[in-house]
C-alpha positions as CSV (number, residue, x, y, z in Angstrom):
1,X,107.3,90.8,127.9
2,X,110.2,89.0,128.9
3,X,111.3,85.7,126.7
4,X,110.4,83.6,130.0
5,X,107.1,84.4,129.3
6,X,106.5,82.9,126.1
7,X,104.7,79.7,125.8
8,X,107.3,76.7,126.8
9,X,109.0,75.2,124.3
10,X,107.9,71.3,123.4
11,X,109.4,68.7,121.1
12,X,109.9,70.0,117.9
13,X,107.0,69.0,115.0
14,X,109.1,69.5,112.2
15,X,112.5,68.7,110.5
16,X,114.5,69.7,107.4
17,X,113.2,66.8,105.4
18,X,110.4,68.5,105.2
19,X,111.5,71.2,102.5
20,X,110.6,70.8,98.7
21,X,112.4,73.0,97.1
22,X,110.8,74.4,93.5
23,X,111.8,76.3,90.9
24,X,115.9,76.9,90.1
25,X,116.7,77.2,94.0
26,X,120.8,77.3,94.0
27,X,121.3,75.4,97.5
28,X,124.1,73.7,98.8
29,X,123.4,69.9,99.8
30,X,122.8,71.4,103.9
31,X,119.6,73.3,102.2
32,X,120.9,76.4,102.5
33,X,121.3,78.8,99.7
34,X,125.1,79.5,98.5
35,X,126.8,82.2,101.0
36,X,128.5,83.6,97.4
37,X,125.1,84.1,95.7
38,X,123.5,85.5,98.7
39,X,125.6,88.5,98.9
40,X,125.5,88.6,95.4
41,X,121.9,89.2,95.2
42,X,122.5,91.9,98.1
43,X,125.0,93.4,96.4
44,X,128.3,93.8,98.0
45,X,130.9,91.7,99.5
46,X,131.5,90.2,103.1
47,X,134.7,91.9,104.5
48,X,136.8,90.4,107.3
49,X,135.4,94.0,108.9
50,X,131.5,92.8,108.4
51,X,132.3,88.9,109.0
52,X,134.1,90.2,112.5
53,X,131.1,92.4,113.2
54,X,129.0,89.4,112.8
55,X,130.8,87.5,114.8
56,X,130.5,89.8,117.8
57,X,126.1,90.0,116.9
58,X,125.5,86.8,116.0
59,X,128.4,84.8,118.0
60,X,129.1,83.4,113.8
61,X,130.4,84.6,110.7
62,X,127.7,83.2,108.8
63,X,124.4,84.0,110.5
64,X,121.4,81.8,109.5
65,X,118.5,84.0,107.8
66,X,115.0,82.0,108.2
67,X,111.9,83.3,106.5
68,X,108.7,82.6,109.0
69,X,105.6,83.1,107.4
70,X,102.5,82.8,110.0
71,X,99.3,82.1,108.2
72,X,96.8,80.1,110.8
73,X,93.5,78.3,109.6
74,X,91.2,81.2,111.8
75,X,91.5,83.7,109.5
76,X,87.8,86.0,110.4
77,X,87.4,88.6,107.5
78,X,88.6,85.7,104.8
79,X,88.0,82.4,106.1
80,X,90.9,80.4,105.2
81,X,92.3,83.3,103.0
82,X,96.0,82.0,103.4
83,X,95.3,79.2,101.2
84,X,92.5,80.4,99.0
85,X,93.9,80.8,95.2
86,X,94.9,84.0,94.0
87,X,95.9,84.6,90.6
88,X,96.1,80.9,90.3
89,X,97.9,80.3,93.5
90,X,97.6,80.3,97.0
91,X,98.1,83.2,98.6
92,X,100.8,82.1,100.8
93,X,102.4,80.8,97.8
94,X,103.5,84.4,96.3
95,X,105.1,84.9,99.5
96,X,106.8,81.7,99.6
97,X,108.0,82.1,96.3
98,X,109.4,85.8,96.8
99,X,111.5,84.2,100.0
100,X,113.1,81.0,98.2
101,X,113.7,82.9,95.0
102,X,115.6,86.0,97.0
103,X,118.3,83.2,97.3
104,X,119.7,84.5,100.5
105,X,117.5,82.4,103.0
106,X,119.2,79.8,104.7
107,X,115.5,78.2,105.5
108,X,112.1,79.1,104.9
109,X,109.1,78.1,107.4
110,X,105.2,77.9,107.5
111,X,103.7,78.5,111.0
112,X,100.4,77.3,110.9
113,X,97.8,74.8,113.1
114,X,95.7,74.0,109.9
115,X,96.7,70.5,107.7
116,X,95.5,72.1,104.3
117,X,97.9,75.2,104.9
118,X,100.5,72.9,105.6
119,X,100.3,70.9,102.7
120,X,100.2,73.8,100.5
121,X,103.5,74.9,102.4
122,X,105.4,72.3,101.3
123,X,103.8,71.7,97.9
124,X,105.8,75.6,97.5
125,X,108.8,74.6,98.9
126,X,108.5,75.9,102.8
127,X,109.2,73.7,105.7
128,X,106.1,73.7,108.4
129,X,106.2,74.5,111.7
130,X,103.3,73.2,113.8
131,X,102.3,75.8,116.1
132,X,100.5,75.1,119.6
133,X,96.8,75.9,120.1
134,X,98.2,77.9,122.6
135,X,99.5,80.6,119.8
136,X,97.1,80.3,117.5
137,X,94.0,81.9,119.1
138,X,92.6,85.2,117.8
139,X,93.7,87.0,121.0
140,X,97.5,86.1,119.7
141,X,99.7,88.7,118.8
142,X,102.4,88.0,115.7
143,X,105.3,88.2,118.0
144,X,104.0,85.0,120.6
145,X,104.0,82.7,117.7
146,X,107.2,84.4,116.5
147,X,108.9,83.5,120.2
148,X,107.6,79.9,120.0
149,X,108.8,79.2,116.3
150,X,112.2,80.9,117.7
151,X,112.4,78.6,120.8
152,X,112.1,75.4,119.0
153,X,115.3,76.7,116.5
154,X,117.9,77.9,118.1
155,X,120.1,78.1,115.1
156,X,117.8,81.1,113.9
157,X,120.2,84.3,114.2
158,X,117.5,87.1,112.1
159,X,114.2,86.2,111.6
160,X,111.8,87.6,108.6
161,X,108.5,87.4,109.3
162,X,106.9,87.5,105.6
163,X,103.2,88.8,106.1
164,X,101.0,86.1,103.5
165,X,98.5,89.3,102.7
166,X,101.6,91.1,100.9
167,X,101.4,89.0,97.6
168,X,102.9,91.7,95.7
169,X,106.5,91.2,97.7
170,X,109.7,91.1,95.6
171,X,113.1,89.2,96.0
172,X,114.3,92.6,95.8
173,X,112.6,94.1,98.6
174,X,113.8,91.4,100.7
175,X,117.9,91.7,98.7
176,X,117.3,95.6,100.0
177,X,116.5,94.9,103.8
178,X,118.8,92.2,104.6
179,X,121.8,94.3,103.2
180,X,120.2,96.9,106.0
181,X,120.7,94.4,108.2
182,X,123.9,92.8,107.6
183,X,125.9,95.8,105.6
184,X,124.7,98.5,107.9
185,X,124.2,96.8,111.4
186,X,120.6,97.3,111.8
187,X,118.6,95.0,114.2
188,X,115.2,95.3,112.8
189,X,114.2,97.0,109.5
190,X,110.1,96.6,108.4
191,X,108.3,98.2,105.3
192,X,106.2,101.4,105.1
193,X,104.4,103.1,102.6
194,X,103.9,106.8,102.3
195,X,100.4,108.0,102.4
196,X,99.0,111.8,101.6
197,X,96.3,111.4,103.8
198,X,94.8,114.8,106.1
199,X,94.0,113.1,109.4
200,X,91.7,114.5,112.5
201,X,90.7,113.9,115.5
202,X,87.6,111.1,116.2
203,X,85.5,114.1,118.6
204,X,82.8,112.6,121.0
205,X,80.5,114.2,123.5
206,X,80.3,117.2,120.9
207,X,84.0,118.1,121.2
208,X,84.7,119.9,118.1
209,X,87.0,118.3,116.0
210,X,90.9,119.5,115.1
211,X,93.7,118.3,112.5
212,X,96.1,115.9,113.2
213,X,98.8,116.8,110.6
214,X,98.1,119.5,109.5
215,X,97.3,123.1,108.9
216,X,93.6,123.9,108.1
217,X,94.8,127.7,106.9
218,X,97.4,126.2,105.0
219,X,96.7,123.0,103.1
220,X,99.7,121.9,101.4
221,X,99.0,120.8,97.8
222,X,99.9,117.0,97.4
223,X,103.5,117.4,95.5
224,X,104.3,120.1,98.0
225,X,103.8,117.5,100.7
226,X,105.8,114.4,101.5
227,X,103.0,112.3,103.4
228,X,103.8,110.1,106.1
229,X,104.9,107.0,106.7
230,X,103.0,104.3,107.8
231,X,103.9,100.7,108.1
232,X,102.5,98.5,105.4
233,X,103.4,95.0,107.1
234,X,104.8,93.2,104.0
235,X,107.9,92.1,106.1
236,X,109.5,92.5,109.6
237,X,113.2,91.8,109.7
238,X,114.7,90.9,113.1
239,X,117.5,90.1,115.1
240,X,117.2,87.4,117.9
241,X,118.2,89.6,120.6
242,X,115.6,92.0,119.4
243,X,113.0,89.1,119.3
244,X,114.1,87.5,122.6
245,X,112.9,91.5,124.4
246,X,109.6,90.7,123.4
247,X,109.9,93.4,120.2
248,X,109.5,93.2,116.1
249,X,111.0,96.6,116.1
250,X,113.9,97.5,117.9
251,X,117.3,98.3,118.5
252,X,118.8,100.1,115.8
253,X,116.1,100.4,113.5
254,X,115.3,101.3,109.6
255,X,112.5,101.2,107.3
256,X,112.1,100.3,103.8
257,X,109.7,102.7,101.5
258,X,107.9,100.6,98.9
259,X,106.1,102.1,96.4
260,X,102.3,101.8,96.5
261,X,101.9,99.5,93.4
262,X,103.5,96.5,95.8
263,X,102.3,97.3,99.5
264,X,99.3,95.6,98.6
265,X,97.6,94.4,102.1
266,X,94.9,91.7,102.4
267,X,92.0,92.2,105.2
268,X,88.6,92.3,103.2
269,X,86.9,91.0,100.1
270,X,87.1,94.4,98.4
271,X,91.2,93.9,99.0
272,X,91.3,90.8,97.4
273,X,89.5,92.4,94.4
274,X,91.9,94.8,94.5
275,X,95.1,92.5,95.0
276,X,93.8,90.1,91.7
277,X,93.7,92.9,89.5
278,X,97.5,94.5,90.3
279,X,99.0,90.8,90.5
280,X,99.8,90.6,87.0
281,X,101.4,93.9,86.7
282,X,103.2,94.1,89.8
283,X,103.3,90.9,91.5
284,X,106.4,88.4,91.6
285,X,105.6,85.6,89.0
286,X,108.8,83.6,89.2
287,X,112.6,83.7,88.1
288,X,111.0,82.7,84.3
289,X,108.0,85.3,83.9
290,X,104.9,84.7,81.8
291,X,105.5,83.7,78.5
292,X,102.1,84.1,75.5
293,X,102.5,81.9,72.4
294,X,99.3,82.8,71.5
295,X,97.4,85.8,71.4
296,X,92.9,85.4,70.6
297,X,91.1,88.4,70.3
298,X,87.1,88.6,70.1
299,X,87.0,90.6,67.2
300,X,84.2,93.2,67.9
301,X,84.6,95.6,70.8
302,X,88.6,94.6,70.6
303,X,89.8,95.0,67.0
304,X,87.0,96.7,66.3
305,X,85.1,99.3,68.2
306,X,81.9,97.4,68.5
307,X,79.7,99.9,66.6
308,X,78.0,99.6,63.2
309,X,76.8,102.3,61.3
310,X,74.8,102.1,58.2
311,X,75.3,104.2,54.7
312,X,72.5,105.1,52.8
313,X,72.9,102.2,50.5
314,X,72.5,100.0,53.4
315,X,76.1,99.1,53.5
316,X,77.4,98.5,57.0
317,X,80.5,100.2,57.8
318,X,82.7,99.4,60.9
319,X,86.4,100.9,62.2
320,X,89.2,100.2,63.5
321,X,93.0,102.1,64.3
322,X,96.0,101.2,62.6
323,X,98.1,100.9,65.3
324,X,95.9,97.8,66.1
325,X,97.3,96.4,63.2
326,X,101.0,97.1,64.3
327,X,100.9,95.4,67.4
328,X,99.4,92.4,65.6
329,X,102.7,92.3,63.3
330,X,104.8,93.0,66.2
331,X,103.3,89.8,67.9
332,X,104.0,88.1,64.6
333,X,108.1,89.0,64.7
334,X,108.1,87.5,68.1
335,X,107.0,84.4,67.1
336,X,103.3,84.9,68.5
337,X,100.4,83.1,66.6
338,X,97.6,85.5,66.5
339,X,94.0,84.1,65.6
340,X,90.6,85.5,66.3
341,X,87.0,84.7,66.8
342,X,83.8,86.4,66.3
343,X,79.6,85.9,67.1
344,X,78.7,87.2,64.3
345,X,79.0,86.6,60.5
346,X,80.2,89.5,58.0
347,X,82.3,90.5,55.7
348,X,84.0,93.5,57.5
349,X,85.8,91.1,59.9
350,X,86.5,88.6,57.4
351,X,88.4,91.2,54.8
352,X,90.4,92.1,58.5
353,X,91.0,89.0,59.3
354,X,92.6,88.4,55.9
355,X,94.5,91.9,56.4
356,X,96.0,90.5,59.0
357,X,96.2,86.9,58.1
358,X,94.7,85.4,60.8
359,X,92.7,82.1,61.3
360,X,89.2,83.3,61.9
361,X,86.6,81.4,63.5
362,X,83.1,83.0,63.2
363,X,79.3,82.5,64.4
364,X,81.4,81.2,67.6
365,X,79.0,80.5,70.4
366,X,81.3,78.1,72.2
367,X,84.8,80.2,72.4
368,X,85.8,78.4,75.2
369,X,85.8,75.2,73.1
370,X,87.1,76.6,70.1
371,X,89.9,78.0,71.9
372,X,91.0,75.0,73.4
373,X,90.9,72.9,69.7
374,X,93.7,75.4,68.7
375,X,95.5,74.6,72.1
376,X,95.7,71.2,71.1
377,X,96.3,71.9,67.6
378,X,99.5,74.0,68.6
379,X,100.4,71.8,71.6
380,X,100.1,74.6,74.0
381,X,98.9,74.9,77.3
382,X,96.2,77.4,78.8
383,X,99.1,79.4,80.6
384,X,100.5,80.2,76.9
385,X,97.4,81.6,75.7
386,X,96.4,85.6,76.0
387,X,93.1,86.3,75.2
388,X,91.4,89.9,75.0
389,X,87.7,90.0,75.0
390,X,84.8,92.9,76.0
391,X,81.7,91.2,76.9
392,X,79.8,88.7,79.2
393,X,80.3,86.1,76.6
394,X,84.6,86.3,76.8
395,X,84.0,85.5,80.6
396,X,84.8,81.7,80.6
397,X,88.3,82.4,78.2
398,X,89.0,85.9,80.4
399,X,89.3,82.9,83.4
400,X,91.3,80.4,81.4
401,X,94.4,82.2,79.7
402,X,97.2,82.7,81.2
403,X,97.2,86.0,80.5
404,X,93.8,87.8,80.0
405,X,92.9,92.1,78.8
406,X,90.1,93.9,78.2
407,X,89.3,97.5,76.7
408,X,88.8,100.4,79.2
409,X,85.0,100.6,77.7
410,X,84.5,96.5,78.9
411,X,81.4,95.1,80.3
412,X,82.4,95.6,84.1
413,X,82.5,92.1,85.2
414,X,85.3,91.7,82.4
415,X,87.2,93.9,84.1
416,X,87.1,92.7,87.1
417,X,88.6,89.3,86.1
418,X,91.2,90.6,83.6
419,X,94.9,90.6,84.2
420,X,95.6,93.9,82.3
421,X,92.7,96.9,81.6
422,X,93.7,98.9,78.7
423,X,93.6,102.3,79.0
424,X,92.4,102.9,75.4
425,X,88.7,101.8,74.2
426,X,88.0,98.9,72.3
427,X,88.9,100.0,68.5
428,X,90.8,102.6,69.9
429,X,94.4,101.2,70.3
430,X,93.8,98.7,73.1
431,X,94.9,95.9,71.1
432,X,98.1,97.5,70.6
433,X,98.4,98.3,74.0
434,X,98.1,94.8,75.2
435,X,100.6,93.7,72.5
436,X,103.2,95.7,74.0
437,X,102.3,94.6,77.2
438,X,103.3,91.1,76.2
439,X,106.2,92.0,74.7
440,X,107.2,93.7,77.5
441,X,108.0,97.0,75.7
442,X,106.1,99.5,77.4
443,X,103.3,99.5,79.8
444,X,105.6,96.0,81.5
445,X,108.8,98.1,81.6
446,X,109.0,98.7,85.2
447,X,108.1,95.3,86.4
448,X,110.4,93.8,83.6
449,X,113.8,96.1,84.6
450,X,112.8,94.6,88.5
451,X,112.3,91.3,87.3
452,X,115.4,91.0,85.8
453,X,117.7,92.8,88.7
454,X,116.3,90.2,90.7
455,X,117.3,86.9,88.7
456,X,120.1,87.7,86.8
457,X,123.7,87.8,87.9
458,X,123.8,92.1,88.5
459,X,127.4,92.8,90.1
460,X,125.7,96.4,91.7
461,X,122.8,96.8,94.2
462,X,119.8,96.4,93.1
463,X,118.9,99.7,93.9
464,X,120.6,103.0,95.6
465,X,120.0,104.0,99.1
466,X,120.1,107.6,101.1
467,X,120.4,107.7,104.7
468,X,119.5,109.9,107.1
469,X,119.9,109.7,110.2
470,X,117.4,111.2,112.6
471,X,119.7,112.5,115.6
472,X,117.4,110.8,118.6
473,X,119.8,109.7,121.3
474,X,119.6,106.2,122.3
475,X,118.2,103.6,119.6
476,X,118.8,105.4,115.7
477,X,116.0,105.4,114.1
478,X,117.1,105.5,109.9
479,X,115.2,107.2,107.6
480,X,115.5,105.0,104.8
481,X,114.8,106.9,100.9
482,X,114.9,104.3,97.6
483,X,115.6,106.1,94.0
484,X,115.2,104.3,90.9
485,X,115.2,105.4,87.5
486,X,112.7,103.3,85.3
């Protein structure tokens, strides 16, 4: 499909008055981020070499990067998924964020037909393009809507087409495929995922059916195996020549392996389940990351393991671990109030409670209330509070905190709406486990060490690259290998 036959281009809808920047965006007063920080985040320097290079591709020595997110009001599976709240935001507001955050967008654009998407656009700090009907029926590929957002900005010199279903997208993986693009001259680089999946053949009429990849009589064990790669759509990054011959992938092209805790993709329900439970761990909350100033625990089935047993005297006896205890104090040298409340009424968790020295509110029927009293008390706001809970009854507080946990052994609608599921059982270290997790000591290593090679000043790359190439003549395909050490 040639550029001629795109849709024709009309009077452009939108203008750069339109952007609302958010957050701590470092722009220059034309709205484009700082041509010193971008390569900064990218990590390495513009030569005279690349800067002549770029002058010969892009006809400029300073090509202008735009971000195009397209996220139409005719969603089928979701209806109107790109602006439904996930995790407390819209969906196409992780996306958004990811892109204005990566600092090395000179512009970063909405397509969308519906008003409510729009608004939302700008409300994160995008610019809007209006499409045309004409692109935004269901029979509409992604690369007709790309051409018409192209033809209306001709200043555009690489496009990134951000999917909205990919909320777990990093600055970095966007730092990592623009220095593809610009450091090592490829025209389109797009993400993939490796999967370890045994494929056949879909047999009709009776035919029998036969492997696609691989070798019945010798079935390769998984770590013996290095899967294949299959594309995950979190971005497409793009030249305009490679746009303008009616492609998303072409020309000298690479991909970009992200691991499987980010390639989260969008289509059903059952995804978005999935995508609200890994957000917290793995998604991209920000330059300043979630911050707890208070932790609330419901004492039994948390603290405690939930079970009672009886001596022969009658006495009721209950347990908990020690290391519980620990990551109490270690919340405590951090500067984190720690308070708990209970249902019940007994002695047990009030000689705890005084182990530990911590405010106890007990026969609590109404946590959500309670909760909120010590809010105002400490002048806090919801997104300060962590709260840990096991049953039905923790449901309306699991909702509320900013950050929310539950036991491994939790009632399984708990579970479902928690941020972090320990992998210990309630009186069993899970406590401890989501202590650490706050304090970003263990189990929020990895996403911490990312976080902060995104937002601080790092003078290296934010991650090391092996390339190989594949020897096709014609268009090189790279075969592009990330190794971190976390």
């Amino acid at each position: 499909m040639s550029f001629s036959e795109g849709p024709e281009p009309k009077k452009p809808r939108t203008s750069s008055s339109e952007i609302q920047p958010f957050g701590n965006v470092k722009m220059t007063n034309n709205g484009k981020s700082a041509p010193e920080l971008r390569y900064k985040r990218m990590g390495f320097e513009p030569t005279p070499e690349l800067r002549a290079e770029w002058k010969r591709r892009f006809g400029k020595e300073e090509p202008h990067i735009a971000t195009l997110i397209l996220a139409r009001g005719g969603s089928k599976g979701i209806p109107m998924k790109n602006n439904k709240k996930l995790g407390g935001l819209e969906l196409i507001g992780w996306v958004i964020r990811a892109a204005i955050d990566s600092d090395i967008m000179d512009s970063v654009w909405v397509s969308t037909d519906h008003d409510d998407i729009a608004a939302t656009a700008r409300k994160c700090g995008a610019q809007v393009h209006r499409r045309s009907a004409e692109v935004s029926q269901d029979t509409c590929n992604s690369w007709v809507t790309i051409d018409e957002f192209a033809k209306y900005h001709p200043e555009v010199d690489i496009i990134v087409d951000i999917q909205a279903t990919s909320p777990c997208l990093h600055p970095f993986h966007l730092h990592d495929g623009m220095r593809l693009t610009l450091k090592d001259g490829y025209d389109s680089v797009f993400t993939v995922v490796r999967r370890h999946g045994f494929r056949w053949t879909d047999p009709k009429w009776g035919i029998q059916p036969f492997p696609l990849n691989f070798d019945p009589a010798k079935r390769p064990r998984r770590q013996e195996w290095n899967g294949e790669i299959v594309e995950n759509g979190a971005f497409y990054m793009m030249t305009r020549d490679v746009e303008q011959q009616g492609l998303m992938q072409g020309g000298k092209m690479a991909y970009l392996v992200m691991e499987p805790e980010y390639g989260v993709d969008i289509d059903t329900d059952l995804d978005w389940e999935i995508a609200e439970q890994r957000l917290f761990r793995f998604g991209y909350h920000g330059r300043t990351p979630k911050t707890v100033k208070l932790v609330v625990v419901n004492i039994d089935g948390t603290l405690l393991d939930g079970q009672v047993q009886v001596s022969p005297t009658g006495e009721e006896l209950r347990s908990f671990k020690t290391t519980d205890i620990v990551g109490v104090q270690q919340l405590r040298e951090n500067g984190i109030e720690f308070r708990v409340v209970a249902e019940g009424d007994n002695e047990v968790q009030r000689a705890l409670a005084g182990k530990l020295s911590a405010k106890l509110e007990e026969n609590c029927t109404d946590k959500l209330t309670v909760i909120d009293a010590w809010r105002q008390e400490l002048g806090l706001e919801w997104k300060d509070i962590g709260y840990m809970g096991y049953d039905i009854s923790d449901m309306s507080c699991i909702k509320k905190a900013g950050m929310s946990a539950c036991p491994s052994d939790a009632y399984a609608a708990i579970q479902k709406h928690s941020h972090f599921i320990s992998t210990y059982r309630g009186g069993q270290g899970a406590l401890r486990e989501f202590c650490e997790q706050i304090l970003k000591e263990q189990g929020m290593k990895t996403y911490q060490l990312l976080a902060d090679r995104t937002t601080d000043d790092f003078p290296e790359p934010v991650s090391t690259w092996s390339t190989r190439q594949s020897g096709q003549t014609g268009d090189n395909l790279a075969l592009i290998e990330k190794f971190k050490s976390l």
